[in-house]
N, C-alpha and C positions, 0 to 999 in steps of 0.2 A: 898405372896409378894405383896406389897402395888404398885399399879402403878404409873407411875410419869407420869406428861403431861409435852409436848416438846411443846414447844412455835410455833406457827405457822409456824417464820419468817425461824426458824431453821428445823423445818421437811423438809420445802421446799429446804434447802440447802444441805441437807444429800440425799433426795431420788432424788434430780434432776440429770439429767445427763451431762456435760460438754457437748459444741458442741465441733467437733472432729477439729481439725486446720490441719491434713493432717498426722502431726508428726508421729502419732498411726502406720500409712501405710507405713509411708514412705521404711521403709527394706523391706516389702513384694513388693512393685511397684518394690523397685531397685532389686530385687530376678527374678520377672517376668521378664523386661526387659533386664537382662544380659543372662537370657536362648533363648530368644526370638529371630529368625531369620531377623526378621520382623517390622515394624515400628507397634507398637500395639494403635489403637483407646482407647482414652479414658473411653469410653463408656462400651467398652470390659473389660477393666483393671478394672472399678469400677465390671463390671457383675461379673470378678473373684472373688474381694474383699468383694463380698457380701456385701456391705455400704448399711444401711437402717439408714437414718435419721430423716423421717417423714414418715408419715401414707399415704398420699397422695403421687400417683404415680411419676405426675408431678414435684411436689417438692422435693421428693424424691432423683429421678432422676438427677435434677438438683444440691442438693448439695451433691450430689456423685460425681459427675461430676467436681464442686467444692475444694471435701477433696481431688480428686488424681490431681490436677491442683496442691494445696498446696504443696501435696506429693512433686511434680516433684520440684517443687519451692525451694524447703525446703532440698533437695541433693543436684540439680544446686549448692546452696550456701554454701551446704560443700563442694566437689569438688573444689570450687571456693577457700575458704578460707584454703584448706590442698595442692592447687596447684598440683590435679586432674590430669590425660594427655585428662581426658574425660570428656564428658556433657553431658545429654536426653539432644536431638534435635530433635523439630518438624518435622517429614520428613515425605511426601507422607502421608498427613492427618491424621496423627499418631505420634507415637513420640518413636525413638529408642535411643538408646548407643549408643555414637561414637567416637572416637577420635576427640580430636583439630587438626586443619588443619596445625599445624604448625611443627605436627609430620609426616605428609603426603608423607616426601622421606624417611623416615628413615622404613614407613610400607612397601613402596613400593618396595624398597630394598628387605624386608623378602618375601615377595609374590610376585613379582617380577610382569610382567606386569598386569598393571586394565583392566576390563574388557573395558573401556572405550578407553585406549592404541589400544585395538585390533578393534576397527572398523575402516575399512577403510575410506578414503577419501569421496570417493562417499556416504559410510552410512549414515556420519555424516553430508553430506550434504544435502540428502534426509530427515534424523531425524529432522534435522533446519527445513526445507520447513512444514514437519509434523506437527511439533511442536506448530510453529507460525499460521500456514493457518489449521489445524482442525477444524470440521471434513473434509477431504479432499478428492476428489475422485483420484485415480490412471489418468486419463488423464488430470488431471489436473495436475500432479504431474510432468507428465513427460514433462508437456508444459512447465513449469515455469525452468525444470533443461534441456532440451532440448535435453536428451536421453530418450530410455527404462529403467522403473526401476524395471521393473518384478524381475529379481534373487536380487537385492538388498532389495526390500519389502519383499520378501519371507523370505531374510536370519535376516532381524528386527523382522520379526513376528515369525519366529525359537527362537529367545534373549527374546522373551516375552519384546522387547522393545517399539514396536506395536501392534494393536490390530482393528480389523475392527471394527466398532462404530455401524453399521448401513447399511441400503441401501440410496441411493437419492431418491428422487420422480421423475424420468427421468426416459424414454423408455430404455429398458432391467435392469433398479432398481441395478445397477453398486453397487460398496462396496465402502462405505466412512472409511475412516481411520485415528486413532489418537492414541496418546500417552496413556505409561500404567503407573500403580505404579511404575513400575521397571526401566523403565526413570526418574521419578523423583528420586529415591533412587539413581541410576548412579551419577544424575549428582548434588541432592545435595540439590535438589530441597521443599518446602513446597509443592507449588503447583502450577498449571502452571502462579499463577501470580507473580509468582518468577522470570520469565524466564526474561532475560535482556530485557531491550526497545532498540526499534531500534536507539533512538536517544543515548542512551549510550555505544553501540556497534561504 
């Protein structure tokens, strides 16, 4: 059999590989994410999806990083245009499935109080103080709310809604304490530079 030669222009256009625009992934991210408890890192979702784009670690990396950003892009805007009840929403430096907030008493109804319902007064006042003034020591804590908040911290750090941070550099090295994932997932949050401003409060 006589061989034929392929024109440069053409071999280059058969054996090249398209760059990936996210599409490819897109079912396997929405697959992850609807089993997923959890707000899943980017980072993580590519490690699942095994995306190898270039040779180079760095580069790599980055538009892996890239093709599941599209992914997420590229559902958002079906959802969007089939009138979805849900959207991946960046939460707690991840990004989960969630309902639209405007279905928000109709779930409430079926699951009846959030866990958010259940903290008391005093919690969520403590959580405020937490929240804002982290990392924070306990006597500082109790100065600013002008009780003891010993069984109230106890019962935040029971919720995994706390989380000690640290020691201070003070005599006896006291526990400094701040906010977890699971506050920002409660209340809704990206991160804590979500939290309102004092001036919009």
């Amino acid at each position: 059999m006589q061989a034929v030669d392929i024109p440069e222009e053409v071999s280059e256009e058969v054996t090249s590989t398209p760059e990936t625009d996210g599409a490819d992934y897109a079912t396997q991210v929405e697959a992850l994410l609807l089993v997923s408890d959890r707000p899943m890192q980017e980072q993580r979702i590519a490690e699942l999806l095994q995306i190898e784009h270039a040779e180079d670690p760095g580069e790599a990396r980055q538009q892996a990083l890239q093709t599941v950003r599209k992914a997420i892009e590229s559902l958002n805007a079906v959802y969007e245009d089939s009138g979805r009840a849900f959207r991946i929403m960046k939460l707690a430096g991840g990004h989960q499935m969630m309902t639209l907030p405007e279905h928000g008493d109709l779930l409430t109804r079926l699951r009846g109080e959030r866990q958010l319902q259940k903290l008391t007064p005093a919690a969520l006042e403590t959580l405020a103080i937490i929240a804002y003034r982290q990392p924070i020591l306990r006597a500082d804590l109790e100065s600013i709310r002008g009780v003891a908040c010993g069984e109230v911290l106890r019962g935040l750090l029971e919720r995994r809604m706390v989380r000690i941070t640290g020691r201070a550099e003070e005599i006896g090295r006291p526990m400094l304490y701040g906010t977890t994932k699971e506050f920002l997932q409660v209340f809704g949050l990206g991160s804590l530079k979500d939290l309102p401003q004092a001036k919009d409060i």
